[in-house]
Every structure is written in C-alpha cells, then in structure tokens.
SEFI-870998 format. One record per atom (N, C-alpha, C, O): x, y, z. Coordinates in Angstrom, 3 decimals, always signed. Layout:
! SEFI-870998
<atom><east>X</east><north>Y</north><up>Z</up></atom>
...
//
This chain:
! SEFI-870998
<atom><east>+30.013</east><north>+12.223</north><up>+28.859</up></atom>
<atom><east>+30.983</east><north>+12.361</north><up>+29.931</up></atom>
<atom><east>+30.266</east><north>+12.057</north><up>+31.243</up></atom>
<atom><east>+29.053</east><north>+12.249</north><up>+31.328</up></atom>
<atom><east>+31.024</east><north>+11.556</north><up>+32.335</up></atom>
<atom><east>+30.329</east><north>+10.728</north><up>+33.143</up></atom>
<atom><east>+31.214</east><north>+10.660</north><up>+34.374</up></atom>
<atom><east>+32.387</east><north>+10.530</north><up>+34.023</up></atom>
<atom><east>+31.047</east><north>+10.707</north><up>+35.884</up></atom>
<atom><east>+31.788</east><north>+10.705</north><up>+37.263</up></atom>
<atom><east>+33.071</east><north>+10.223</north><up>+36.649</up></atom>
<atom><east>+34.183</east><north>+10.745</north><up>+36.574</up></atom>
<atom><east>+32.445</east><north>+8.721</north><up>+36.104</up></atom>
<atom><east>+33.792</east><north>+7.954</north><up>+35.970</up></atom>
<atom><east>+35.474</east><north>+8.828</north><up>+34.846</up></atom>
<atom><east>+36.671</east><north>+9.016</north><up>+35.062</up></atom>
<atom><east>+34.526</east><north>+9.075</north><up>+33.743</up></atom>
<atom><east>+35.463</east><north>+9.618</north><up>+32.944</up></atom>
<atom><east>+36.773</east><north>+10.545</north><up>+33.303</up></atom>
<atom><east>+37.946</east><north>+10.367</north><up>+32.976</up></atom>
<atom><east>+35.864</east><north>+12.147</north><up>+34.499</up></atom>
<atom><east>+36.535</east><north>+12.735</north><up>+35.122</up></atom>
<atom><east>+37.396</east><north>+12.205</north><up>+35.905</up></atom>
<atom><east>+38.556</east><north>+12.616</north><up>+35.935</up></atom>
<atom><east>+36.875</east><north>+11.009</north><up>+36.813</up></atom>
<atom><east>+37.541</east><north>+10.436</north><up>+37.916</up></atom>
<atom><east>+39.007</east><north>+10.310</north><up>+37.493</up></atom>
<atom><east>+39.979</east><north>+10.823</north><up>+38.047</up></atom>
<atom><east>+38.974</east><north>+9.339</north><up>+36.139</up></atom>
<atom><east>+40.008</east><north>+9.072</north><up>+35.795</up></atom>
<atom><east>+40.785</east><north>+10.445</north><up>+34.928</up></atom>
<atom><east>+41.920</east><north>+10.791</north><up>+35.256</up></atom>
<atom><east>+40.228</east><north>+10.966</north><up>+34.104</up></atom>
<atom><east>+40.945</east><north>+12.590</north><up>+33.894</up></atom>
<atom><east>+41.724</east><north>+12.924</north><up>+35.109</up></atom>
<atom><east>+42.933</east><north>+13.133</north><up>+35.011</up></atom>
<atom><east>+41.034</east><north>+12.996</north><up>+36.390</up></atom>
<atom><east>+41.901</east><north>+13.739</north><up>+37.623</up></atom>
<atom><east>+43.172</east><north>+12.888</north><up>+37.864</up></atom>
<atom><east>+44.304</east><north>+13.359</north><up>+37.757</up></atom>
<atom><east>+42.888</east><north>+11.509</north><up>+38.221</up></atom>
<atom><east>+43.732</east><north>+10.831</north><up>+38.278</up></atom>
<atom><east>+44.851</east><north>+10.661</north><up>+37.294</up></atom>
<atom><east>+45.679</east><north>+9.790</north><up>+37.562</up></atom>
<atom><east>+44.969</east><north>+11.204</north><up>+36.444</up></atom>
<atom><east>+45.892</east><north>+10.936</north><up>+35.004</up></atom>
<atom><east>+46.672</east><north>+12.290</north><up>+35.112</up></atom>
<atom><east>+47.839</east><north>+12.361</north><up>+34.727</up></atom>
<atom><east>+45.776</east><north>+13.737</north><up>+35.828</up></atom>
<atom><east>+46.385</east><north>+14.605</north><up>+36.153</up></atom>
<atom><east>+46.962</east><north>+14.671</north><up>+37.587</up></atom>
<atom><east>+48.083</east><north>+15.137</north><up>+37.794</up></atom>
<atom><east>+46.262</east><north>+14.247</north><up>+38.457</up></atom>
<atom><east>+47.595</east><north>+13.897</north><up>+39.969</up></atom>
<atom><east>+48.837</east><north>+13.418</north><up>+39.265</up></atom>
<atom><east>+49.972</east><north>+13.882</north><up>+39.372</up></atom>
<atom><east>+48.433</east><north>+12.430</north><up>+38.543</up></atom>
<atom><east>+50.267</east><north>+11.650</north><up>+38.132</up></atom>
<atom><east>+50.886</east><north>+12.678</north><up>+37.480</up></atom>
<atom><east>+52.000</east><north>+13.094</north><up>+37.802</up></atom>
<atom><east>+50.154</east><north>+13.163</north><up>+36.478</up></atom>
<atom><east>+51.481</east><north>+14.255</north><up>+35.637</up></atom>
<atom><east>+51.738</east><north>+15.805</north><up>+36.180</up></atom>
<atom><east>+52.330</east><north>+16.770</north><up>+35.696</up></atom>
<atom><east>+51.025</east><north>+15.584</north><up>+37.388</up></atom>
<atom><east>+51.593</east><north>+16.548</north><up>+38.542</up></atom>
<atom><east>+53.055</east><north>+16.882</north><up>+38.161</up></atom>
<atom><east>+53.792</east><north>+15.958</north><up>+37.817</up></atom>
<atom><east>+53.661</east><north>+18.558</north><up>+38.216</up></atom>
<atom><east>+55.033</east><north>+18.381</north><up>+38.046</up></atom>
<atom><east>+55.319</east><north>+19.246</north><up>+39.104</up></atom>
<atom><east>+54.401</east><north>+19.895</north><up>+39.607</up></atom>
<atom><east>+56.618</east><north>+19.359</north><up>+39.567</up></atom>
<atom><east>+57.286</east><north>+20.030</north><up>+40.617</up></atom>
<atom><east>+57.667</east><north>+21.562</north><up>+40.093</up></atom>
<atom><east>+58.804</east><north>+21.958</north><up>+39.838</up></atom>
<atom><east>+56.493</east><north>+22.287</north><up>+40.000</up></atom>
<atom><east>+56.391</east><north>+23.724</north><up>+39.803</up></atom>
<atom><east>+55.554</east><north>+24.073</north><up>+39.849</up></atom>
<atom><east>+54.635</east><north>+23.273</north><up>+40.019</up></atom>
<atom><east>+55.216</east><north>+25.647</north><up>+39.724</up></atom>
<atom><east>+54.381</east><north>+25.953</north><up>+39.792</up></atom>
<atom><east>+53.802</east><north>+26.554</north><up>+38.348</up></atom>
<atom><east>+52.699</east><north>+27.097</north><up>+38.293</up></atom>
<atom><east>+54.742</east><north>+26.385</north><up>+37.085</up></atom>
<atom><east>+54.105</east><north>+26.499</north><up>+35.646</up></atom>
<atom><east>+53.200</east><north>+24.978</north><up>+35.790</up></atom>
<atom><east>+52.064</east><north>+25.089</north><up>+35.328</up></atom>
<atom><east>+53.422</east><north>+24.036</north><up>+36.174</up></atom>
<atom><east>+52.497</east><north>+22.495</north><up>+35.638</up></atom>
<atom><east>+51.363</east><north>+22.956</north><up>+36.126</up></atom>
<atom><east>+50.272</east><north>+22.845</north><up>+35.567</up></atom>
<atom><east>+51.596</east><north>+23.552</north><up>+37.309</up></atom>
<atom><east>+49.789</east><north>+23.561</north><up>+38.277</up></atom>
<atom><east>+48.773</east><north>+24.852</north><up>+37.571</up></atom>
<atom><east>+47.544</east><north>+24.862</north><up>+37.502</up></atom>
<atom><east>+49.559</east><north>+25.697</north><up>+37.185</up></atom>
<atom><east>+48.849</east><north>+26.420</north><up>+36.806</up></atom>
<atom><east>+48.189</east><north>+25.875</north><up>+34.931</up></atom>
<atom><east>+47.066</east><north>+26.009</north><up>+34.444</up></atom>
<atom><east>+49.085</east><north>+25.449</north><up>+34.509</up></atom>
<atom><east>+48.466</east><north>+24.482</north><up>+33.421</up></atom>
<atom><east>+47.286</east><north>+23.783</north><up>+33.721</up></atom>
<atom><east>+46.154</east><north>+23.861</north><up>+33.242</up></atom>
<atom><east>+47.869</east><north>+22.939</north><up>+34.790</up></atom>
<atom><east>+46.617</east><north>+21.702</north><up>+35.283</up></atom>
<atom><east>+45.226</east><north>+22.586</north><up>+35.261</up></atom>
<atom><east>+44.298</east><north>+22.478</north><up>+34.459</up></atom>
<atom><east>+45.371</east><north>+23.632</north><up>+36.545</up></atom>
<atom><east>+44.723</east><north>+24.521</north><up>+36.559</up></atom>
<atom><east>+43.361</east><north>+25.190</north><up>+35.521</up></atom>
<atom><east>+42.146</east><north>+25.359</north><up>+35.619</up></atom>
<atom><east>+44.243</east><north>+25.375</north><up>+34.715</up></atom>
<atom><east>+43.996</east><north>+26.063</north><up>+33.124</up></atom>
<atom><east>+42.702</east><north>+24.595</north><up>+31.984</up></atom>
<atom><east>+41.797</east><north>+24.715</north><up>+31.158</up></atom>
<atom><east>+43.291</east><north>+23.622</north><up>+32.545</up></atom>
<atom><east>+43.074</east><north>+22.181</north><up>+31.480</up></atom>
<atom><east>+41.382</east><north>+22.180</north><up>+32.524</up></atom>
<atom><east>+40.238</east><north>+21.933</north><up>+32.141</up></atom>
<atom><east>+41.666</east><north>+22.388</north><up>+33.272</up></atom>
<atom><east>+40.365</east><north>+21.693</north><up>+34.396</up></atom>
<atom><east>+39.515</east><north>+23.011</north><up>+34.316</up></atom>
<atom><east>+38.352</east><north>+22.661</north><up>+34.514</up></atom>
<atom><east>+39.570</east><north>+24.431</north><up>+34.104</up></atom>
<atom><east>+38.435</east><north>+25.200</north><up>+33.811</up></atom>
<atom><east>+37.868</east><north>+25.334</north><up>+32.707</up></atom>
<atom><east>+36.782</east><north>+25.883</north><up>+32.527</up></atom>
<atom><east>+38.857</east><north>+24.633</north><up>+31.546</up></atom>
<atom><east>+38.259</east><north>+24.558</north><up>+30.058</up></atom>
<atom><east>+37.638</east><north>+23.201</north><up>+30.524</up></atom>
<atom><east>+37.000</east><north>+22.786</north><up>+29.557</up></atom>
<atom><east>+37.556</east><north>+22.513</north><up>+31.334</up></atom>
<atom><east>+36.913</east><north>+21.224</north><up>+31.281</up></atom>
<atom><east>+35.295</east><north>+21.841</north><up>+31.652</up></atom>
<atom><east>+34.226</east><north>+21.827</north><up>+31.042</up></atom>
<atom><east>+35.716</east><north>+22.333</north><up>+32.880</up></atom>
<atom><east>+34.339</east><north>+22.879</north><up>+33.538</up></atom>
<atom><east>+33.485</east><north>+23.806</north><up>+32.608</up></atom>
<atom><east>+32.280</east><north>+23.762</north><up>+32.856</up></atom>
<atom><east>+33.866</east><north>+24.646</north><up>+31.577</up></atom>
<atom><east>+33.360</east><north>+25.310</north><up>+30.862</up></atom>
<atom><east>+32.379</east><north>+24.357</north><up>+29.645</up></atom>
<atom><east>+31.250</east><north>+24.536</north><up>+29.188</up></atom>
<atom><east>+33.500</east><north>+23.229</north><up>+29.393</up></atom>
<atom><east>+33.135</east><north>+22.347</north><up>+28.515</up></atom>
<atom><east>+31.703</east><north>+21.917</north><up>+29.297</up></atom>
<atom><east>+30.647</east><north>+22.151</north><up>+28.710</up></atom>
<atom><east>+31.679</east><north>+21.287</north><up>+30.625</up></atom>
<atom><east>+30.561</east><north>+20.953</north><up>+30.944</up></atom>
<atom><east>+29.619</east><north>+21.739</north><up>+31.195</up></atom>
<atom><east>+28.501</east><north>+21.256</north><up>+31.373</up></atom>
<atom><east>+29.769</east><north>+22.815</north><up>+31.256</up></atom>
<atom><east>+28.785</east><north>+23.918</north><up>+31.191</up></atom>
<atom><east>+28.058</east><north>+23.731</north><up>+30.005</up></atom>
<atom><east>+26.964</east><north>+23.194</north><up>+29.829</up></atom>
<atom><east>+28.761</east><north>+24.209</north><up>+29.295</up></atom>
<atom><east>+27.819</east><north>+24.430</north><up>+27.771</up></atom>
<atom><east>+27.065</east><north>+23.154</north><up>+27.335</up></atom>
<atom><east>+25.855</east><north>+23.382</north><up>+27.312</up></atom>
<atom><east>+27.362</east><north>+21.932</north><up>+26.993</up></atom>
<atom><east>+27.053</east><north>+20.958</north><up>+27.184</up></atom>
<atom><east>+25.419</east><north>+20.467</north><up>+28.402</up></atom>
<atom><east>+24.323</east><north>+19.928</north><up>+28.250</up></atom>
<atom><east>+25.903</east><north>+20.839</north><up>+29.083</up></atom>
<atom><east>+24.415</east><north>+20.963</north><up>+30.304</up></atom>
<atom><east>+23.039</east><north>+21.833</north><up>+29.766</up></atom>
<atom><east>+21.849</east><north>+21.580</north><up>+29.580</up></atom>
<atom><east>+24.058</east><north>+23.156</north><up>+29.616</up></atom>
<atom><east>+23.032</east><north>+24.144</north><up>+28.678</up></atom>
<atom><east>+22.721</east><north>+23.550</north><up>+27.522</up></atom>
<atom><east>+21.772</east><north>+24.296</north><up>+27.279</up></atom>
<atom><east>+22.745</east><north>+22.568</north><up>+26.292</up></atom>
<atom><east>+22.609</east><north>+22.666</north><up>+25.287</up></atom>
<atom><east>+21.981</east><north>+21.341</north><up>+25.442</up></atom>
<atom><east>+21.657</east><north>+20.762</north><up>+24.406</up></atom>
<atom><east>+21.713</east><north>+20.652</north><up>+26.816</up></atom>
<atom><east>+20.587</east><north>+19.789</north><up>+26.746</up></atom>
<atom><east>+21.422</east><north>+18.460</north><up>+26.952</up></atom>
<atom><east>+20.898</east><north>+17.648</north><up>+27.715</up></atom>
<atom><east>+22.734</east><north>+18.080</north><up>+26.350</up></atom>
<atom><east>+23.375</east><north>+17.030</north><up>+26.868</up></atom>
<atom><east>+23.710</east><north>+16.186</north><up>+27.754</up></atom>
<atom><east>+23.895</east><north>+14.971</north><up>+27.675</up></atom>
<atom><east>+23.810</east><north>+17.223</north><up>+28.990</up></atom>
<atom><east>+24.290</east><north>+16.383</north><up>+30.412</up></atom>
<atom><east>+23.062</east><north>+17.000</north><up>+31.117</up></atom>
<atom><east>+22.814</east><north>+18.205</north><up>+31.073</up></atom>
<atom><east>+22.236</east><north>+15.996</north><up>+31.838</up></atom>
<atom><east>+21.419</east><north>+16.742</north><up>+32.821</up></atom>
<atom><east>+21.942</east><north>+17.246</north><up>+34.301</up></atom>
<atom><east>+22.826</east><north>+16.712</north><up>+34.972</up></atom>
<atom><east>+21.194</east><north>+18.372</north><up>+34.623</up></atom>
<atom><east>+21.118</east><north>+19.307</north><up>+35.863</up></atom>
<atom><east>+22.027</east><north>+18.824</north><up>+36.688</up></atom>
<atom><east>+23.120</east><north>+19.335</north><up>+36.935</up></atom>
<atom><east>+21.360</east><north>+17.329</north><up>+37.344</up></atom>
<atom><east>+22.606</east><north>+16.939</north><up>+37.996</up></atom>
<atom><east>+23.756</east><north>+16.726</north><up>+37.897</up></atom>
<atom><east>+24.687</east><north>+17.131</north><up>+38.595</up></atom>
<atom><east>+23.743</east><north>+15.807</north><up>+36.655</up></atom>
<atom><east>+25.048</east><north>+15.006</north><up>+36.238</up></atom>
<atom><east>+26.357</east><north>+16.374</north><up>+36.448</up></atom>
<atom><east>+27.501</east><north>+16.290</north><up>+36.894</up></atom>
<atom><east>+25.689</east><north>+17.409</north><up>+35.983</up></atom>
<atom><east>+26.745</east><north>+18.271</north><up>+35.029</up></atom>
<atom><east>+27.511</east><north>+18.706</north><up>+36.674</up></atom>
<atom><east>+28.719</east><north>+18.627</north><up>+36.901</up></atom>
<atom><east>+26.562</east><north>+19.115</north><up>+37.565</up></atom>
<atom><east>+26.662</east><north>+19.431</north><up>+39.046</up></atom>
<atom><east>+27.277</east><north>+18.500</north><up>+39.597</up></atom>
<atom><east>+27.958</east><north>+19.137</north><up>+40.401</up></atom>
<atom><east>+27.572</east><north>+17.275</north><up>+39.771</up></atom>
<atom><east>+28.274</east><north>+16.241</north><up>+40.021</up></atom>
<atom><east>+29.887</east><north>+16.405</north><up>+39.787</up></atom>
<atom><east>+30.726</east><north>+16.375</north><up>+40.688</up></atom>
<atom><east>+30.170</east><north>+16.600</north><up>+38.280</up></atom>
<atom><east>+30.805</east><north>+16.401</north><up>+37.483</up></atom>
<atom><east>+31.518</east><north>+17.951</north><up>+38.177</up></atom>
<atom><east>+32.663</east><north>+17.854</north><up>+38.620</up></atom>
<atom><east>+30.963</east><north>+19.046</north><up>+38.233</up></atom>
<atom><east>+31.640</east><north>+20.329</north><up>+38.336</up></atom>
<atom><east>+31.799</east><north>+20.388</north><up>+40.129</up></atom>
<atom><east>+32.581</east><north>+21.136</north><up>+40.714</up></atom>
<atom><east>+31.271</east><north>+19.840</north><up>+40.502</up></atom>
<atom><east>+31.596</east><north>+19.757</north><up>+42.299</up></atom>
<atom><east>+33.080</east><north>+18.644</north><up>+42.143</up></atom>
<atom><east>+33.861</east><north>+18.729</north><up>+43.091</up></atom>
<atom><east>+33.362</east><north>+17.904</north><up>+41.305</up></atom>
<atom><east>+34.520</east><north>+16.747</north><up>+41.724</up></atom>
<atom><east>+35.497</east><north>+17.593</north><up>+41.164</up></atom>
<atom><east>+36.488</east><north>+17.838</north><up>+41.853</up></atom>
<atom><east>+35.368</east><north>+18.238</north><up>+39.684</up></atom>
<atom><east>+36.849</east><north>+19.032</north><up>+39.532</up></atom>
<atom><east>+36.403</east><north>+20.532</north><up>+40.032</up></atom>
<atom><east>+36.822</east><north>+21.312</north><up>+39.177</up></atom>
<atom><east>+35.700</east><north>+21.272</north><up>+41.104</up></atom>
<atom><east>+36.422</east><north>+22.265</north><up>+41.824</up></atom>
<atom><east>+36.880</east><north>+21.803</north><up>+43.092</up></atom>
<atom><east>+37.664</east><north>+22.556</north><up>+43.671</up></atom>
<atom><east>+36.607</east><north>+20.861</north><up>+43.590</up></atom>
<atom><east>+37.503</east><north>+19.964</north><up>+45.048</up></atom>
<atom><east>+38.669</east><north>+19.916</north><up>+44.387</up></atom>
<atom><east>+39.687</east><north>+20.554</north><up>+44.653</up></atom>
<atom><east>+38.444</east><north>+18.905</north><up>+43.248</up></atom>
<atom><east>+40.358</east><north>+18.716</north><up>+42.756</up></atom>
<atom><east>+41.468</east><north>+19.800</north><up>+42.236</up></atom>
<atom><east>+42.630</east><north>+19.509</north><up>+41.954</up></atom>
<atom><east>+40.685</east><north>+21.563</north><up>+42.137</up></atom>
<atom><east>+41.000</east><north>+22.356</north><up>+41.693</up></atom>
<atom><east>+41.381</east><north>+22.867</north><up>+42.739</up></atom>
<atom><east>+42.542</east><north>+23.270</north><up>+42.665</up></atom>
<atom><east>+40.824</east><north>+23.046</north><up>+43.824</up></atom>
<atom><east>+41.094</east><north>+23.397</north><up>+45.402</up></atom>
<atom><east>+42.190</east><north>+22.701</north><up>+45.997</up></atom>
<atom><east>+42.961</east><north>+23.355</north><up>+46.699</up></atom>
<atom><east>+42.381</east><north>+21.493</north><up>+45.830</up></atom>
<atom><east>+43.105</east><north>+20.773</north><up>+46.282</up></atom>
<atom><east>+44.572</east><north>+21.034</north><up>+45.720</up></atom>
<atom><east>+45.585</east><north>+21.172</north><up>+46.406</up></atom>
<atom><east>+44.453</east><north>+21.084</north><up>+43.932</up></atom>
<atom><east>+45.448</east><north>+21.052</north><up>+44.058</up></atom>
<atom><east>+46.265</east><north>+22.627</north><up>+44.264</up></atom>
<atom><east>+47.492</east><north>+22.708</north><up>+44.193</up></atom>
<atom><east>+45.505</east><north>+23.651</north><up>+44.487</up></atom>
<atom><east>+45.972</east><north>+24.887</north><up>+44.514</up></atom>
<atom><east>+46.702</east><north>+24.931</north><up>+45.706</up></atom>
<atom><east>+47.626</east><north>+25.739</north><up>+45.800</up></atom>
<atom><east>+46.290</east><north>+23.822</north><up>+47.074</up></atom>
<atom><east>+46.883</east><north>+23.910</north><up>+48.486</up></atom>
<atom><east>+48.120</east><north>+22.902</north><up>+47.883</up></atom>
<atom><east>+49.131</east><north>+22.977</north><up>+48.582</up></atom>
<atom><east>+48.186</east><north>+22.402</north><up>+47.258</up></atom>
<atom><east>+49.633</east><north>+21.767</north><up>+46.713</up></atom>
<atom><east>+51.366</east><north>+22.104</north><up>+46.528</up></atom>
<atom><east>+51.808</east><north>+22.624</north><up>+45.503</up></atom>
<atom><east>+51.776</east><north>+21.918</north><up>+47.084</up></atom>
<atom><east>+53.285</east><north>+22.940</north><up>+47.683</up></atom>
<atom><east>+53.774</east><north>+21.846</north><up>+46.218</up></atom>
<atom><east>+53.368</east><north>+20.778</north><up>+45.761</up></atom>
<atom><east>+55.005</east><north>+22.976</north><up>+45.817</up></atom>
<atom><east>+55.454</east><north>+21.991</north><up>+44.388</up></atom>
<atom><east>+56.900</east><north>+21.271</north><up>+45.228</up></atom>
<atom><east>+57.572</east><north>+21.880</north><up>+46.060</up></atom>
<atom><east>+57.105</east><north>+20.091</north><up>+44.843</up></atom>
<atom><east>+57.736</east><north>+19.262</north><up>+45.303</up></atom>
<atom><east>+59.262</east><north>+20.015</north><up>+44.789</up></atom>
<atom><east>+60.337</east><north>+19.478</north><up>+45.057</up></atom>
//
C-alpha cells in the first residue's frame, strides 16, 4: 500500500459521499479500520516508519475534513 493507493481510496470515498450523516459516519468507520490496518502492517515490518506516517497523516486530514462536512 502506497500514497498513491490511499489517494485514490479517498477519492473513491469523496464521490460516494452521501447526504447524511449515517454515510459519514461509515466513511468514518472504513478509514480507521484502514489506519489500524496500516498500523499493524508498519509494526510487523511491512510498511516502513515513514511510509506508514505518510499514509496515516493523508487519511487523518481526510478524516478531519470530512467530519467539518455539513451533509448536503
């Protein structure tokens, strides 16, 4: 897993953005099992120090972001 991969994960989740507040909290939900995923993964020698830090700084911005998100 790699900047790019997430990049596009986020982007695939902006679009299926839905006008409530059950989708966001889903989204929500999908993106801390992600971050967890990259956790363990880092720990178990897979992703190095940085990468994994990279990777977990782009989805808590996009997690932040979308929490300031008013549902359409």
């Amino acid at each position: 897993m790699n900047k790019v991969v997430v990049n596009e994960a986020v982007q695939e989740w902006v679009s299926r953005f839905g006008p409530n507040d059950e989708d966001r909290l889903i989204e929500q939900a999908t993106i801390g099992k992600t971050m967890a995923f990259i956790v363990l993964q880092s720990a178990c020698g897979y992703l190095d120090k940085e990468e994994a830090f990279g990777l977990l700084t782009s989805l808590s911005t996009y997690m932040e972001l979308l929490s300031k998100v008013e549902p359409k």
